[in-house]
N, C-alpha and C positions, 0 to 999 in steps of 0.2 A: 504494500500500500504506500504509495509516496507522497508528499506534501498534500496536506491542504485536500488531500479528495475527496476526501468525508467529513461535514463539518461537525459530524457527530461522534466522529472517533478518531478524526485526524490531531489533534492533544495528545493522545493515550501513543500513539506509535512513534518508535526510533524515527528519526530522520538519517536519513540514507545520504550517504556522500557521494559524489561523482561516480557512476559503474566504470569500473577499471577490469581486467583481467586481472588472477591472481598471479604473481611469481610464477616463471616457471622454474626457475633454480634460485636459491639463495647469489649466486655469483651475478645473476644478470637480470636484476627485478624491470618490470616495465615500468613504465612514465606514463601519468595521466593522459588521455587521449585529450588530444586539441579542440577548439573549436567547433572546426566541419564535420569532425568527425562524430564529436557528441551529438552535434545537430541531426546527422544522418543515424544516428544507432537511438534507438528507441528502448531502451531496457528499463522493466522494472522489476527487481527481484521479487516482489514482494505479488505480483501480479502476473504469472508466468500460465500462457495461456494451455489449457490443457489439452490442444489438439499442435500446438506448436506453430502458431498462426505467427507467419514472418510479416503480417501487415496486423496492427490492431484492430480487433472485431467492431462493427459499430453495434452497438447496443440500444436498436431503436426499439426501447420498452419505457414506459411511463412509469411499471409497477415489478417490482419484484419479489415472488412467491415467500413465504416461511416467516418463522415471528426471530425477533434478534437478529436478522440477518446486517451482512457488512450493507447491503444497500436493501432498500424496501421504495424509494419513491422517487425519481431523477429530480425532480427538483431540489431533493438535499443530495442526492447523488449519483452519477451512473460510473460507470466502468471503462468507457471510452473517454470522457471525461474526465478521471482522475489521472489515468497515461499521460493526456494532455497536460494536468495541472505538475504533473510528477517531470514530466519532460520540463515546462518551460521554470519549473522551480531550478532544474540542472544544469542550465542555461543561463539564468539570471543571477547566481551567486546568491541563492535567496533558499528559507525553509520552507515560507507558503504561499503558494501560488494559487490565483482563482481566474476563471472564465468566465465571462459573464456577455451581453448580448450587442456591446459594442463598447468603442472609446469612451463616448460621453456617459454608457450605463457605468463604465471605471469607476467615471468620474463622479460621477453623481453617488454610487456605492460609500467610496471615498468621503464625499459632504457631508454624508449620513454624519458623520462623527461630530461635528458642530452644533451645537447648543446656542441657543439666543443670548446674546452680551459678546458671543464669541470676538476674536479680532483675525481677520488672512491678509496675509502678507502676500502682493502676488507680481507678478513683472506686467509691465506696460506693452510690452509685443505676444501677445498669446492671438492662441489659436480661436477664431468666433464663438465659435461654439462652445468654449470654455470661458468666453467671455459674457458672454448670454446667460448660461449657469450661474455662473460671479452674481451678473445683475439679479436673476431670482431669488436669490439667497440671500440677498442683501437686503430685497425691496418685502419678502416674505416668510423670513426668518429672525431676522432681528439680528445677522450678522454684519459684519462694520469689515469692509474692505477695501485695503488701500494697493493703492498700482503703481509700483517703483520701476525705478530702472536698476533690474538685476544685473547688467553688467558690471556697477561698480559697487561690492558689495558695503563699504559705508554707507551708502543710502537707503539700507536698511535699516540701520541703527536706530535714526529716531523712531521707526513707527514700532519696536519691539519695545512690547511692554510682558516684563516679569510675568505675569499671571493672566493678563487679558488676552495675547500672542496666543493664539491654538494651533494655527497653520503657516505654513511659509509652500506657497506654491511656485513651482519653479521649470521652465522651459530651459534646454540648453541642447543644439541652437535652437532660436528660439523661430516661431515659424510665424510670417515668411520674410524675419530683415535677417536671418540667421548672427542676431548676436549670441555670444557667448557668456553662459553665466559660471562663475568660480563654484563649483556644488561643495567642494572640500571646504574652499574657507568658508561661504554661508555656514551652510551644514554647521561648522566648529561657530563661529560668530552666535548662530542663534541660540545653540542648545548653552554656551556660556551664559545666555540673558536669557530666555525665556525655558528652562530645564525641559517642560512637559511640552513644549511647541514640538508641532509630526512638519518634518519635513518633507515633502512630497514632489516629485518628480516625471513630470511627464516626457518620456523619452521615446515617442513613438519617430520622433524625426532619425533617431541613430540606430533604435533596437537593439537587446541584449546582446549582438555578437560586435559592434562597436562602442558600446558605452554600458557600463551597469553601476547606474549611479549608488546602489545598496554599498559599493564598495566604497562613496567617500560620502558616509555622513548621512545618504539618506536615509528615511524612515521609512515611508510606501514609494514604489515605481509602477506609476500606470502607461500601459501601451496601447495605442488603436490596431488590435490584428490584424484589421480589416487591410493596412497597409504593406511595411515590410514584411512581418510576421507568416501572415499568408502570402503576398506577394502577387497575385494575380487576378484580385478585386473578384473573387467569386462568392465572398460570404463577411457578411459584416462578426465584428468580434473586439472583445476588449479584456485586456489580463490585467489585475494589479497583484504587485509583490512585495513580500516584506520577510523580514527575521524579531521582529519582534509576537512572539505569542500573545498576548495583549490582544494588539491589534489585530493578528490572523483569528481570534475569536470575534470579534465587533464584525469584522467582513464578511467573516461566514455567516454570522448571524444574521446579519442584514441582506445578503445575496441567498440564503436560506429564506429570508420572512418573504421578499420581494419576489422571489423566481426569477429572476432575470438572469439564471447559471445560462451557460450557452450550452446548444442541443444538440444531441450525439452526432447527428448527421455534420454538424458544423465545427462540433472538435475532433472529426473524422479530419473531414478536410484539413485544419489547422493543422494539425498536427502533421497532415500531408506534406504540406506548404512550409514548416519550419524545418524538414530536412534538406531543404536545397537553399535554406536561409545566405550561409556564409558564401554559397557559390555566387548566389543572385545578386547579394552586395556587392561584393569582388568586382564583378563586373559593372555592375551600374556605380560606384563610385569612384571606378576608373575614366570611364566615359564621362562622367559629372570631370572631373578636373581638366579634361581636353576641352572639353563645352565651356567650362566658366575663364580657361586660361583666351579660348578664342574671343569671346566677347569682350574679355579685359585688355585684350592687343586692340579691338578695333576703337576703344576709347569711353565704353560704357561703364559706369559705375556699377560693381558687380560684387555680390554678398556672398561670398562663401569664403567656409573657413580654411580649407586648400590652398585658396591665393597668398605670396609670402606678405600684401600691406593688410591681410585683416588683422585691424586692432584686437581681437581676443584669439590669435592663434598661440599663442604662447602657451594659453592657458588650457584654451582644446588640447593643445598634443598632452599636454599634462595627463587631463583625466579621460580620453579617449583614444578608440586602436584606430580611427579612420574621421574622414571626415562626411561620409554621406554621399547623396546622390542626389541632393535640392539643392538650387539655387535661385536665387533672383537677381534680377536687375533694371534698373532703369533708363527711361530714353527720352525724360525731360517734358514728353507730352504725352496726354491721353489720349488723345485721338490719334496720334501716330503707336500707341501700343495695342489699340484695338487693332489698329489694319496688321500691327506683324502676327500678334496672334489666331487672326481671322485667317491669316494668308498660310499659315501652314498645312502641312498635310499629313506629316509620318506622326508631327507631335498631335497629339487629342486632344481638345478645346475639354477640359473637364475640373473638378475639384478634387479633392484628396489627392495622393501622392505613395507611393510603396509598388506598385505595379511593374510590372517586367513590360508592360508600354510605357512609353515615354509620354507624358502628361503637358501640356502649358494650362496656366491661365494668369487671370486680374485678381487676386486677393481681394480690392479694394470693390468689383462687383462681383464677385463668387463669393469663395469662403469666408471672409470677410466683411461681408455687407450688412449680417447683422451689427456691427457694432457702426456708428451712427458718425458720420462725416464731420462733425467738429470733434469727436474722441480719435478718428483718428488722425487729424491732422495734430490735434494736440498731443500723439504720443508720434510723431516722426512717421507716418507711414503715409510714405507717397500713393498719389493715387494712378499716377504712371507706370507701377512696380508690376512686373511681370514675374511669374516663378516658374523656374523649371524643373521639371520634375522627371529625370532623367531612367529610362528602362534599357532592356538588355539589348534593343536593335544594335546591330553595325555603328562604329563611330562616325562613319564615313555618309553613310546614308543619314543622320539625324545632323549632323552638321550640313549638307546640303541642301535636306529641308529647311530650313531655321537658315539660310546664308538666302534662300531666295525671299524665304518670305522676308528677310529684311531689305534686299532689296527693291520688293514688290513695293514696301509700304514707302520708300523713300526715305530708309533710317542708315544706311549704308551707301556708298557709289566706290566705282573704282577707282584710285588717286594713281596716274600713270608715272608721275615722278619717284612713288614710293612702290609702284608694282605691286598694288595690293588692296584690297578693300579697306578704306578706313569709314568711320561716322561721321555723317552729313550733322554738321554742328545748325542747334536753333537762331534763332534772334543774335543780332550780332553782337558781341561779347559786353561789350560797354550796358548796352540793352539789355541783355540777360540781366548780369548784375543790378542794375537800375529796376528793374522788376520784382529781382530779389526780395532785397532790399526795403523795398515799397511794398511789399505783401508780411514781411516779418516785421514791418512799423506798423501796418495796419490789424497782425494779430493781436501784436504786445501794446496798443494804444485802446486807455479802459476811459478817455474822454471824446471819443469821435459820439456822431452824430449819425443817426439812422434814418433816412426817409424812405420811404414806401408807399404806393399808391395803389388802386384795387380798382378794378369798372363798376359798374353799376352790371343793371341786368333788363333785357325786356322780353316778356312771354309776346312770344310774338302766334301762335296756333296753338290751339290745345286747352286755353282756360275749363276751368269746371268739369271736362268730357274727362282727363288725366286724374282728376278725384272721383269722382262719380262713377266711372268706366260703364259699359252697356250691355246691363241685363239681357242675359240670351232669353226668348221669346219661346225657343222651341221648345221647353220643357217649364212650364210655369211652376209649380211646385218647386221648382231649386232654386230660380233665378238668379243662376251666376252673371257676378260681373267681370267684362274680359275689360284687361287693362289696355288703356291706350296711350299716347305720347303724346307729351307736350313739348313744343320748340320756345328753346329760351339761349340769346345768345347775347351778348357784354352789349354795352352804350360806353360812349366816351364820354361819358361825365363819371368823374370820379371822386372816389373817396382819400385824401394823403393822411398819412402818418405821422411823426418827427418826435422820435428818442431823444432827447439831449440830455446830460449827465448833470447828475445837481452835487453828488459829492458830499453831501450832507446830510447820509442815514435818513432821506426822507426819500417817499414815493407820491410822487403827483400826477392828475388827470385833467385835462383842459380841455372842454367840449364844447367848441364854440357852436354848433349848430343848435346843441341842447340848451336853449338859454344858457351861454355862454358859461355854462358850467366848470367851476375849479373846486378840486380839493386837493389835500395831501395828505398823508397818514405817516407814521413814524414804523421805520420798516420793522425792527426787531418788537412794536407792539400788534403788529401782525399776527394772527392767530396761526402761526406755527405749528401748534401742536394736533393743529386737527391735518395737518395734509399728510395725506399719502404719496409720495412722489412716486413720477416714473421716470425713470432711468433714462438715457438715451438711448435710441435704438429702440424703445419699446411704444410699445400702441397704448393710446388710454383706453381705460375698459368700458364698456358700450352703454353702460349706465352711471350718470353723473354722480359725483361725491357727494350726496346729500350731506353727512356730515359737513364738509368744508362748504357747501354752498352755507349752511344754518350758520357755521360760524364767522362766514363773513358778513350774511345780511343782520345777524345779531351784536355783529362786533365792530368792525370800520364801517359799517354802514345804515349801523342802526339811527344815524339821523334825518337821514333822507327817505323816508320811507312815504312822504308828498312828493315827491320828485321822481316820480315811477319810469320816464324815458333816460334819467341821467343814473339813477339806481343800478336798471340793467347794465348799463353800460357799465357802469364801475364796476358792477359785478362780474361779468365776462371777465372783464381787463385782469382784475384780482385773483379770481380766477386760473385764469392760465397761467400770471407771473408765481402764483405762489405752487402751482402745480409742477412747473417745469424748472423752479428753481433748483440747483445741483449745489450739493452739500452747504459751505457756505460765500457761495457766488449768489448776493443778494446784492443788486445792482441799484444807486440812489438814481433814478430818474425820472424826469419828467415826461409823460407820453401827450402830444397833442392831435388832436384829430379835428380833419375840416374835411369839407365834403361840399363839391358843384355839383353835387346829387340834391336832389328834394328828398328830404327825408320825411318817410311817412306814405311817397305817394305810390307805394308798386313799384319802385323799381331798384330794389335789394341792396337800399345804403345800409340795412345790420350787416348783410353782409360782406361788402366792400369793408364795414368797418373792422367785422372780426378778421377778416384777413390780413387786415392792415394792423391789426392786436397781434394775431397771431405772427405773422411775420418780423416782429419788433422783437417781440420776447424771445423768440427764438435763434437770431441773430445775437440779441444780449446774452444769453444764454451758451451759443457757440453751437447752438443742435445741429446748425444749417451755414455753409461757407456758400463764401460769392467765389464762381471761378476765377482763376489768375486773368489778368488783362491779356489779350489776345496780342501775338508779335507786332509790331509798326512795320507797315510799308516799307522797304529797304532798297535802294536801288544798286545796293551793294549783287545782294545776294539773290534780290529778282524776286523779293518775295512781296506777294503784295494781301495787303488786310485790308479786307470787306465789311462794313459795319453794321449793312443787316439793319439798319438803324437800332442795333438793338436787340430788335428779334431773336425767341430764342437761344439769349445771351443764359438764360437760368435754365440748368437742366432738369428733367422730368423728377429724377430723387429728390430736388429743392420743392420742386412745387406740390406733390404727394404730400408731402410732411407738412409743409404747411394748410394744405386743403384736409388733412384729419384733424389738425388744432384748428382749424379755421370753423369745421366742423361741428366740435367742439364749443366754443364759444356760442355757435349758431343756437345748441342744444342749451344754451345758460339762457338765451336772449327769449328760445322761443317754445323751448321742452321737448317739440318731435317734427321737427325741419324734414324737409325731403332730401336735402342734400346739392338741389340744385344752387340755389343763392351763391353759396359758397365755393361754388364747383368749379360756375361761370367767371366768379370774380377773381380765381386762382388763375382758370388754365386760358378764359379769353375764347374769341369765338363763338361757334354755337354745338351745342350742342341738344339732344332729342334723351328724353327723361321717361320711362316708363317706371309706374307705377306697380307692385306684384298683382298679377291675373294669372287665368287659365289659358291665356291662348298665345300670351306674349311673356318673353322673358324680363325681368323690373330689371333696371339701370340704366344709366345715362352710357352715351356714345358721343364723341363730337363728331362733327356733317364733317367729312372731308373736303375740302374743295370750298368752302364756305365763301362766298365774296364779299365784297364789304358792300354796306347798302348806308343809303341817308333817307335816317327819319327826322320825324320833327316829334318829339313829345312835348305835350300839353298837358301839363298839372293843371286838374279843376280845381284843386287847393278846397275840394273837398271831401273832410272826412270817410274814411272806408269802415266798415266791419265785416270783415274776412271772413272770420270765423258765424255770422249772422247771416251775411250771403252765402256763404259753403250751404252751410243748415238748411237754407230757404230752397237753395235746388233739389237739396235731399230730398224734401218734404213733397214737393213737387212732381220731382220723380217717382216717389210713392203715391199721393195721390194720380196723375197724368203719367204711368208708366209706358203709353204707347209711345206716345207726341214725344214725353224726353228721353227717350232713347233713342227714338228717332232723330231729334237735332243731334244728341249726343253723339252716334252715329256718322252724322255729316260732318260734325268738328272735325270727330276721326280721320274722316278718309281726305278734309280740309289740310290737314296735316300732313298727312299720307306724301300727299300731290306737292305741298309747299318743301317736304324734306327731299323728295325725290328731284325737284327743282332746281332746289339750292345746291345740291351735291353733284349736280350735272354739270362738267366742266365742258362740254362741247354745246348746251342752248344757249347762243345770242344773247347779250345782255338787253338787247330791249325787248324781246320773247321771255327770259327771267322779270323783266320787271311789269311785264303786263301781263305778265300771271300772277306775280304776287299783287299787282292792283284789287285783280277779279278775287283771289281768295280772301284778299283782307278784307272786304268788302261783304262778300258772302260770309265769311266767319261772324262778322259782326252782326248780321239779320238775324243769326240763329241766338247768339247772345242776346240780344234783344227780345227774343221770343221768352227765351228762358227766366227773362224779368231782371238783369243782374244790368241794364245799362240805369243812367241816370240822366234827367236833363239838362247838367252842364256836358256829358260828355255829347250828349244830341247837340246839343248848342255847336259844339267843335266841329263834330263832324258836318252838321250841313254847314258852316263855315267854310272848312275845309274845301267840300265836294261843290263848292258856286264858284260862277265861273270869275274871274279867270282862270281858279287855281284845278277844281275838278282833278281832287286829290284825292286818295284811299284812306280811310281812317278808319280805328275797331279801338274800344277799350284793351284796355287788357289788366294783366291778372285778376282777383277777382271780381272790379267791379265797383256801382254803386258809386263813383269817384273816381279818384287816383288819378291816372294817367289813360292818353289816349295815344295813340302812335299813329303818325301821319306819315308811308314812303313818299319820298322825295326823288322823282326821277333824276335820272345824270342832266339832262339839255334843259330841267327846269329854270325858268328865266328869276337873275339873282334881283331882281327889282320886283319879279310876283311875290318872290320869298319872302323878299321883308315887308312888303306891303301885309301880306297875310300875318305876317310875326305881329306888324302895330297894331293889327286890326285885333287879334288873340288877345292881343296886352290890354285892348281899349276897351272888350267885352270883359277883363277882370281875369286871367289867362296868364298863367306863368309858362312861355313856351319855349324849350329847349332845341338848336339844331344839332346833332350830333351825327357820329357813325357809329351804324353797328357793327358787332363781328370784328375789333380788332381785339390788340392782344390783351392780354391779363395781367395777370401781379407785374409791377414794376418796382425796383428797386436802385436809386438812386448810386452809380458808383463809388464806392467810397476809397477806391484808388485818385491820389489828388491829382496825378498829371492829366488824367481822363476829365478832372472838375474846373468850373467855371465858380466855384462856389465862394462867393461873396456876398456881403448881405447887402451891399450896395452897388450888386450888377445890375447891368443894364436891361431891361425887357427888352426879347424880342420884336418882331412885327407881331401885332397880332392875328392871334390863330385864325387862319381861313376856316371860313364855314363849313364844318362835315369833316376837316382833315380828321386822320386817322392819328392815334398814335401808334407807334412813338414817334415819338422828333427823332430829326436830323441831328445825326452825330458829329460832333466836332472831330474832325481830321489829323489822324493821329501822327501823320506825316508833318502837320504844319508845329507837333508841341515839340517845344524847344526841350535841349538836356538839361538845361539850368533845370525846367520844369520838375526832372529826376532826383537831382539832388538830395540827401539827407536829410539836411537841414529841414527845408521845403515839406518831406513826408512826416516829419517829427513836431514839425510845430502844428500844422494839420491846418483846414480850412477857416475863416470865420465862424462862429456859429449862426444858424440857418434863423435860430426860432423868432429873432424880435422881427424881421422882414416877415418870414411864415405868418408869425400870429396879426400882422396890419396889414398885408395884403387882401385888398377886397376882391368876393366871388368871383369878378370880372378877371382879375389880374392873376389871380394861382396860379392857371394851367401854364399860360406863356409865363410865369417867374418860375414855375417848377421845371419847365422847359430849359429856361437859359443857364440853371444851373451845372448843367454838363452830361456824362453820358449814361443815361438812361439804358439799366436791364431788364429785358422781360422776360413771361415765360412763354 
């Protein structure tokens, strides 16, 4: 019986040392058998099969016959499985060994051990998924985890504490910058200070026949089998080892209570796969040093500990026999590492690493991803980093893959002077650095200034039919209703933001639209004690903190409870800062919000504004990075940068994150939101919203191909009740079930026609705009039927529709008030416009010209050479009627180097807010404009 295979009786039995042959003479005794060869010979004395089976049996039984038997139930034991734990105990330098159903079940086994108050010491480059655990345990256990840089072990020092220290978790190298952690001196360092602290060791990057950390200092060593161990990705698997009895009883106890042992079939295999272990390394971490010395000749910065400048090789040869078969490296951009890793072939576009195929990928969107893009830029992990993960093919053949695909993407060319491929260097050198630079002032700078802006929103098809949906007919007794779609796509009138730091342990809100509402609250008297935080990288849970909602409307905001429009809002805001606040990153600022939205009238300034919440807190916070500035024009190097005005400038991960807090906030504002408001105001555009039914699948999509159109919206600057018109159609529909399913019906297929139009990139734009005439038109009779218009918006529309202008107009969203939407042809004459605009204004008409359909969240750049930002710049011309945004970029060709400078990025812009808060409605958009260059998503 060897190690650890029976948790019921594995205590009671001798442990077995290395199987050796006996002597065969006293004169010439043999030598313990090597590595490869342990690896290949499977022997257990103690379990010597009785038909003499030269491959181990698998023992696929659940239950085994007789009372007191050595096994009676595989989840505490089986017989194929103890071989395996007896094998990789003989291999590990270790007494007991366990299997269990992969890396993370290790690990998570491992956790078990921590108690609430606990403290984990852990390195700042780990593996995702071991970073995601960390977060679990921390947000719902009650343990307290701090993330070091394990390479230099003094900086462990402060966080060990005598008696609170339980754990010290430790990667060496670590995956994927492959730093080197000292395990000996930790190991001696902690057990000097904190005696009962388990040092713990994840070594799935080296595996037992390069590295057995048990031999300096550690306590338990977990491996992911799934990698080297097995070697050929056909079964997931996770071992952890140790020599202290102690703890080999808590493991089996807990890998006993859980069942998560690993199943015979799979420590068949295993067991298969570690006898060709030391061959498979041999090979693959020979190849790994030809592959990382190539990349390191052509000029790329490249992490492996092989190479003679990595700073912790000293220390590797120390406590290891090899150095591996991963590597990574970088190439300065991400979109040139997409295309080399797109561009291969022999390497496999995949995650994990251990395989006898050769692997690539992104860390930063694979394995990696869950942990949250301001954590990792704060712990050094480029998002350019590529890792290789190196298998037993030909060297010849994986270096000629991996030499075209870098030529493909344009990361390499041939240098005829030097006779040989060298790397196609970025931005030119002056420029790199200058960007540098300017991106490492704008991390480390805790007094910049955040602006952000958000669209509005207009239901343009689909009101009421999208809530209501239409009772099928043909079976009365059930009367289902099938969901239909409503179209809602962004307005250029928008909602801004502006952060500005007060430095003063206070937090404040300035609401000029909400009767010009201010407070402030004093941060640390903040009801703390009621929030639950969540972590970066993790989702808030689907149902709001009641608790922390009670303890903010009873605490900072128990005076306002007359002030029901400024209430919420402070609430929301409160809200998300005290939600996403991280340890003690409590930021003194002031948030202001304006808004060339009508607030109130349909068309989604809550939620332009939570987005503009959301997006504030989460930049203060670090959840969410603005990409680096894009290269300048060069006529050096023939490169030339396109600015898109903008567009695009924020990638999809940026704006997801903030459209779930946006979300969020929407659920403070409004309790059970659709999700569109928010969605719209994130991503821009349009997009088609269903509802959950039986015939259609519920979610939003955005139109492809969407074009921009110009309405005109007119606030009847009367009152809506949403929630009393919702009600009245219901009621309607119940009594008049034929008739309102009927219009309802017709909205439907109104929509149908208008989304199949707009997404048509080959109709005519005067064929698109005199179809949406006819529908908007038609949409609106049926509205009308259904009782939800009113007689300002009648007022509007036969306004509207005389001649000269003989324009299309429909309420929209609910109704009753609010807003009317009038398309505005392209060749519409600009002198009917404004005639029509005085006439609107003269009837008592607050009428807006906008565009629809452009982009969404914007975010001011807070790179300075990009900015024009002065509180006393100039205004632009102002904004042409209908333009879209974004503005026109300043030219990044024309910004001078002085602009680069140090100094310049260090002392940082004017602050924004006294201009921001006296600029009238008229003037934001052109002063938010002339401020500089605007990102969207």
């Amino acid at each position: 019986m060897g190690p650890s295979a029976n948790p019921k009786t594995a205590f009671n039995l001798p442990i077995h040392d290395l199987p050796t042959p006996e002597p065969e003479s006293p004169m010439r005794p043999r030598k313990p058998y090597r590595f490869s060869t342990l690896c290949a010979t499977v022997e257990n004395p103690d379990m010597k099969d009785q038909y003499g089976s030269s491959s181990v049996p698998i023992y696929q039984s659940a239950t085994f016959k007789g009372v007191d038997g050595e096994y009676d139930y595989s989840r505490s034991g089986n017989p194929t499985r103890s071989h395996l734990e007896h094998h990789i105990a003989k291999i590990s330098s270790a007494e007991h060994a366990f299997v269990v159903s992969s890396g993370m079940a290790a690990l998570d086994v491992i956790l078990r051990i921590l108690k609430p108050g606990d403290e984990v010491i852990a390195g700042d480059d780990l593996y995702g998924g071991t970073n995601r655990l960390l977060g679990y345990i921390r947000n719902h256990v009650g343990v307290t985890v701090h993330h070091v840089d394990t390479t230099v072990p003094e900086a462990l020092h402060e966080f060990i504490h005598p008696t609170k220290t339980a754990m010290v978790l430790l990667e060496s190298p670590t995956n994927p910058l492959l730093k080197i952690a000292d395990l000996a001196a930790i190991s001696k360092d902690v057990k000097e200070r904190a005696p009962n602290a388990i040092i713990v060791v994840d070594n799935t990057m080296m595996s037992p026949y390069l590295q057995r950390p048990l031999e300096h200092g550690a306590d338990i060593v977990y491996d992911s089998a799934t990698k080297y161990l097995s070697g050929h990705h056909d079964l997931m698997a996770g071992v952890v080892t140790c020599n202290r009895d102690d703890l080999g009883k808590q493991l089996a106890f807990t890998i006993n209570a859980v069942g998560n042992a690993l199943t015979p079939i799979d420590s068949f295999l295993l067991l298969r796969g570690i006898k060709t272990l030391a061959l498979r390394m041999d090979r693959q971490q020979a190849t790994t040093n030809i592959v990382a010395e190539y990349l390191n000749n052509l000029g790329f910065h490249v992490n492996y500990p092989g190479l003679p400048d990595h700073p912790g090789r000293e220390i590797h040869e120390r406590i290891a026999d090899g150095n591996g078969a991963v590597l990574s490296f970088e190439t300065g951009s991400k979109e040139l590492s997409e295309r080399i890793v797109g561009g291969t072939r022999l390497w496999g576009i995949s995650v994990s690493f251990g395989c006898v195929n050769s692997l690539i990928s992104m860390p930063c969107v694979m394995s990696h991803a869950s942990i949250d893009a301001a954590t990792r830029a704060a712990r050094g992990l480029p998002e350019d980093l590529i890792r290789l993960c190196v298998g037993i093919e030909d060297v010849h053949d994986l270096l000629d893959d991996l030499e075209r695909a870098l030529i493909d993407a344009g990361a390499i060319e041939y240098n005829v002077t030097q006779n040989r491929y060298t790397r196609i260097r970025g931005p030119e050198a002056g420029q790199a650095i200058a960007l540098a630079v300017e991106k490492l002032a704008l991390d480390s700078r805790d007094d910049k200034e955040w602006f952000v802006s958000a669209p509005g929103k207009v239901i343009l098809f689909g009101e009421h039919a999208v809530v209501h949906g239409v009772a099928s007919l043909l079976n009365q007794p059930l009367r289902r209703s099938f969901a239909l779609t409503a179209i809602a796509a962004s307005v250029d009138l928008r909602c801004y933001g502006l952060v500005t730091p007060r430095n003063d342990c206070k937090l404040s809100v300035h609401f000029h639209d909400i009767d010009n509402f201010y407070h402030e609250w004093d941060i640390e008297a903040l009801p703390w004690d009621a929030v639950t935080p969540v972590a970066a990288g993790d989702e808030h849970p689907e149902v709001l903190d009641q608790k922390l909602i009670t303890a903010i409307s009873e605490g900072p905001l128990k005076d306002l409870e007359g002030k029901r429009a400024a209430f919420a809002a402070a609430l929301a805001f409160l809200y998300l800062y005290l939600t996403l606040a991280q340890a003690e990153q409590r930021p003194s600022i002031n948030f202001t919000a304006r808004s060339t939205l009508p607030v109130g009238a349909g068309l989604g300034s809550s939620a332009s504004y939570s987005t503009c919440a959301a997006t504030a807190i989460l930049l203060l916070q670090r959840r969410i990075t603005i990409p680096a500035p894009p290269a300048p024009t060069s006529p050096t190097t023939g490169h030339i940068q396109v600015s898109h005005q903008g567009r695009r400038a924020l990638p999809p991960v940026l704006a997801e994150e903030v459209n779930r807090w946006a979300f969020v906030a929407e659920k403070v504002l409004h309790g059970n939101p659709s999700g569109v408001d928010n969605s719209v105001a994130v991503f821009g555009g349009a997009l088609g919203y269903t509802r959950p039914g039986f015939e259609r699948k519920s979610g939003m999509e955005p139109i492809q191909g969407f074009k921009s159109l110009r309405f005109l919206l007119t606030n009847s600057k009367v009152p809506r009740d949403t929630k009393k018109l919702v009600a009245g159609v219901g009621e309607k529909k119940s009594n008049e079930p034929e008739l309102v399913n009927g219009i309802l019906k017709a909205i439907q297929s109104i929509g149908d026609e208008a989304s199949r139009a707009l997404a048509d990139p080959e109709m005519p734009r005067e064929a698109l705009l005199s179809t949406l005439s006819a529908l908007i038109h038609e949409n609106h009779c049926h509205l009308v039927t259904l009782g939800v218009s009113h007689p300002s918006l009648e007022l509007i529309k036969s306004t509207t529709a005389a001649e000269p202008y003989q324009l299309a107009t429909k309420l929209t969203g609910a109704g009753g008030g609010g807003c009317a939407v009038t398309l505005v042809p392209d060749d519409f004459k600009a002198q009917d416009l404004q005639n029509l605009i005085n006439q609107l204004i003269r009837e008592g008409f607050q009428p807006y010209l906008t565009s629809v359909g452009g982009s969404g969240l914007g975010i001011l750049s807070p790179y300075d050479y990009l900015s024009n930002r002065r509180s006393d710049a100039p205004l632009r011309a102002a904004q042409v009627p209908g333009q879209m945004t974004p503005p026109e970029t300043p030219n990044l060709s024309d910004v001078s180097q002085s602009r680069l400078d140090v100094d310049n990025v260090a002392a940082g812009p004017e602050a924004l807010r006294p201009s921001f808060e006296m600029k009238s409605i008229s003037e934001l958009p052109s002063w938010a404009e002339s401020l500089g260059r605007w990102l969207y998503v």
